[in-house]
Each structure stands twice: as structure tokens, then as C-alpha cells.
C-alpha positions as CSV (number, residue, x, y, z in Angstrom):
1,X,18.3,3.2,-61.2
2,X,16.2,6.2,-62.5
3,X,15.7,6.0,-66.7
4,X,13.8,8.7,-68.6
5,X,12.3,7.9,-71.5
6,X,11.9,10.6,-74.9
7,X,10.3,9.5,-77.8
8,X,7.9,11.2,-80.3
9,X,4.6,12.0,-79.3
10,X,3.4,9.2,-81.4
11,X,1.6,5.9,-81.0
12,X,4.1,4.1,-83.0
13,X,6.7,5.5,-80.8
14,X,5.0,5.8,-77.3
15,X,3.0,1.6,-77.3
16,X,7.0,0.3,-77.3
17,X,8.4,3.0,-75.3
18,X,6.0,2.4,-72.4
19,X,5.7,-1.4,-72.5
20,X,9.9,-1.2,-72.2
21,X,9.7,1.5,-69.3
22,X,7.0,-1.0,-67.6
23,X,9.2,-3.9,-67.9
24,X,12.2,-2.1,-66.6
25,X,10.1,-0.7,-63.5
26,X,9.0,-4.2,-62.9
27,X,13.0,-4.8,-62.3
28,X,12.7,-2.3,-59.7
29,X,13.8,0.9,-61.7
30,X,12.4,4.4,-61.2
31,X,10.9,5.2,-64.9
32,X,10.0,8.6,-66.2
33,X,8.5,9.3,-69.7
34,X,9.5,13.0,-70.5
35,X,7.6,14.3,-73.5
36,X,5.2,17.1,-74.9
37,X,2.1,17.3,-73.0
38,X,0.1,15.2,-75.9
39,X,2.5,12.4,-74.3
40,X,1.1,12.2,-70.6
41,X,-2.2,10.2,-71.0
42,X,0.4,7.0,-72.9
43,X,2.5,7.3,-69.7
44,X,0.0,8.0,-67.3
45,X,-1.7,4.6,-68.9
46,X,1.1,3.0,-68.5
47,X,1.3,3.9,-64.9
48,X,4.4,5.8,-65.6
49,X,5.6,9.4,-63.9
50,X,5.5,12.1,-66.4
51,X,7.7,15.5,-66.9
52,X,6.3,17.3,-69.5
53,X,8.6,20.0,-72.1
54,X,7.8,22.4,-74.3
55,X,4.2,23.2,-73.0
56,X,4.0,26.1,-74.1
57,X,5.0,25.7,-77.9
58,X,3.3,22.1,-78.0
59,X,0.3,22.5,-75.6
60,X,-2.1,19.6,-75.2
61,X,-3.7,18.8,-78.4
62,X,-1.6,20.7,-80.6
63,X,0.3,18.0,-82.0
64,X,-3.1,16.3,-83.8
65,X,-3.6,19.9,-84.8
66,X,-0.2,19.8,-86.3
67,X,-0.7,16.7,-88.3
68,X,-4.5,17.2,-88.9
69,X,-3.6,18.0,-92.5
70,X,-1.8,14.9,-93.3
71,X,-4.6,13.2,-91.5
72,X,-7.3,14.7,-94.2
73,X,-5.3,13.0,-97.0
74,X,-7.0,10.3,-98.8
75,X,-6.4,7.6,-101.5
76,X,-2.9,7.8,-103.5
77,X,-2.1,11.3,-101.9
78,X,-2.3,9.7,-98.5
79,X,-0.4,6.3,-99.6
80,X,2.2,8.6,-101.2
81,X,3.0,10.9,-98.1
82,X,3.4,8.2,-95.8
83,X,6.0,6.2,-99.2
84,X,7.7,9.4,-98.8
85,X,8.9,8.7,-95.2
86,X,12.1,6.9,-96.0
87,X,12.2,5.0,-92.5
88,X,8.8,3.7,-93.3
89,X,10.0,2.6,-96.6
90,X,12.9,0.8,-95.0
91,X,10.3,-0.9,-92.3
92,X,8.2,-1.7,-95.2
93,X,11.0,-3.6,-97.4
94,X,11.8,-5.9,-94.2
95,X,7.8,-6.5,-93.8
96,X,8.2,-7.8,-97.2
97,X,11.5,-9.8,-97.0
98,X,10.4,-11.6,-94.1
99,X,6.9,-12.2,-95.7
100,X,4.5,-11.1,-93.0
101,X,3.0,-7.9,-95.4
102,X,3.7,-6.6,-98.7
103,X,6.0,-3.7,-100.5
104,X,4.8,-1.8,-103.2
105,X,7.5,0.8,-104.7
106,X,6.1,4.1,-105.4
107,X,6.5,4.3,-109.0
108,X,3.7,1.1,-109.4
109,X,1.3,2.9,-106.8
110,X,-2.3,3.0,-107.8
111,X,-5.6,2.6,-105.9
112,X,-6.3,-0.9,-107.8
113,X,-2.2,-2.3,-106.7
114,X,-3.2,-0.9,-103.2
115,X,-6.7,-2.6,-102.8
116,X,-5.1,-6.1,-104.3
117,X,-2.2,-5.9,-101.7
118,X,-4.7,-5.6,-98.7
119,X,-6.7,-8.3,-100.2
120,X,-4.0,-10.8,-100.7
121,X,-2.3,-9.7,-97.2
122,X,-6.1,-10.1,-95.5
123,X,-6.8,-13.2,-97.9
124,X,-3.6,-15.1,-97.6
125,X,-3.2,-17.1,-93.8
126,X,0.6,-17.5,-94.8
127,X,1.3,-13.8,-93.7
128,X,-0.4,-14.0,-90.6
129,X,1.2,-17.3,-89.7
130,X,4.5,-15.7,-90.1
131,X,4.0,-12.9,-88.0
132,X,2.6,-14.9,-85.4
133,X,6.3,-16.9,-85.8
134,X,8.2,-13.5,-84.9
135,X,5.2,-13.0,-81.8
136,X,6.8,-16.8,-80.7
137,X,10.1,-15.8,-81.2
138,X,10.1,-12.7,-79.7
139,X,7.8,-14.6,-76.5
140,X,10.9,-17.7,-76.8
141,X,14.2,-14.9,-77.0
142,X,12.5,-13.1,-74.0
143,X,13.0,-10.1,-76.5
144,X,11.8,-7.3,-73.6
145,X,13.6,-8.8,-70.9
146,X,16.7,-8.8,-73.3
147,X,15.9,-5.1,-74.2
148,X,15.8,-4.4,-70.3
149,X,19.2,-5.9,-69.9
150,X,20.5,-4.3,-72.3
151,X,19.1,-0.8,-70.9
152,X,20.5,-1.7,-67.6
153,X,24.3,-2.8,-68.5
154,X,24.3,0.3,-71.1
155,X,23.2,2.3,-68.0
156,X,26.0,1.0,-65.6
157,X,28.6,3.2,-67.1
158,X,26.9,6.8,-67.1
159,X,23.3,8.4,-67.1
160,X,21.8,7.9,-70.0
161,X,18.2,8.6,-71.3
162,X,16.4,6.0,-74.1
163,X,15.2,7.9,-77.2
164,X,13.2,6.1,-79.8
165,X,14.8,2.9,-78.7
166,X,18.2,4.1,-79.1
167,X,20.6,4.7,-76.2
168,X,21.9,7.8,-76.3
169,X,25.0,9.3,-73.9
170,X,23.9,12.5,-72.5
């Protein structure tokens, strides 16, 4: 079966993306990572075929370029761009709930709260055990192969293409 991956040009994006397309071409699929050209060297690391889009209003490098600014942001400004992403504020609240890192709501955000966070999420060996229980869990569930399988019965029906993690009918 041939799968194309899309999925923004981003680490926190690409890192799952490709370890799933690797896992399904290790089940014998034909994988190919379609993306802006800033995309290429994750696939090509991941020893994935690449089709590149919108070279010519993304060329290489221009989507550092694009986010350069946000980059250049530092102490609360920084902390309160990347709060203002609601789907990292969502990510954040589960961290929390399931106690492998820390929430702090915007409206109690200062450099001191920030600092004693890290410190108690560095400090603390509770957090760090935790997470390594969802590592186990994941290794125990077989969580890739079960994202595989579900890849390939979704892609039974009708040609597909994964975005983000999300199956999407084309």
C-alpha cells in the first residue's frame, strides 16, 4: 500500500510522523512524506521518499525565517506566546493531570512561578518516574504497531493520506 504523510514543517510534528511512516514501511508499505522543502532532511533521515509543495512560496529555509521572530522572544513574552497556543494549553493541562510536568495558567505567569516549576519538575524524581510509566506502557500496548494497524484497516476502504496523526478521506 502506498501512504503519504503531511504534517507541519515542524519537529514536534515531523519526529512522530516519520517514526510512524518507518514503522509502517517496515510492514512492507511504500511511505512518502509530502511537505514544504524545510521538510525533506526529517524524511530523508528517516530514509523516507520525499515530494516536496509549495517550493516556491516556502523555499528551503524560509520557514525558520518565518518564525525567527517568535524565536527572538525571551522571558514572559516568549512563555506567553507559546500559553497563547490553545492546543499547547490543552497538551499542557494533560501533562499536569497525569503528573509527568506542571500547568501554570496564564494569569499567575511570572519569571519567579516559571523558574520554581522547572526546578521542582527537574528536582522532583516522581515526574520523571511517571513518564517513564507511559514510555512502559506505550513499549507494553505496542502503541506504534497499534497506530500502524490502525493506518492500514483505515486505509482498506479508500486512499487516504495521514495529516498530523489524523486520518483524513481525501
Amino acid at each position: 500500500m502506498k501512504i503519504g504523510f503531511v504534517s507541519m514543517p515542524f519537529v514536534g510534528h515531523l519526529n512522530p510522523m516519520t517514526v510512524l511512516g518507518r514503522k509502517l514501511q517496515s510492514r512492507g508499505h511504500e511511505i512518502v512524506v509530502i511537505g514544504v522543502p524545510d521538510v525533506e532532511p526529517f524524511a530523508r533521515a528517516a530514509d523516507l521518499t520525499f515530494v516536496p509543495f509549495c517550493e516556491e512560496e516556502y523555499p528551503a529555509g524560509s520557514i525558520a525565517e518565518l518564525y525567527a521572530p517568535i524565536s527572538k522572544l525571551y522571558g514572559l513574552e516568549a512563555a506567553r506566546q507559546s500559553v497563547r497556543d490553545k492546543n499547547a494549553g490543552l497538551f499542557a493541562v494533560r501533562i499536569a493531570y497525569h503528573g509527568v510536568g506542571e500547568f501554570l495558567n496564564i494569569e499567575h505567569l511570572s519569571v519567579e512561578r516559571v523558574r520554581l516549576l522547572i526546578e521542582q519538575v527537574l528536582e522532583n524524581p516522581q515526574y520523571r518516574q511517571k513518564a517513564r510509566k507511559f514510555q512502559d506502557a506505550i513499549a507494553r500496548n505496542r502503541g506504534l504497531d497499534l497506530a500502524a494497524e490502525l493506518i492500514e484497516r483505515a486505509f482498506k476502504s479508500k486512499p487516504r493520506v495521514v495529516v498530523d496523526a489524523l486520518v483524513v478521506t481525501q
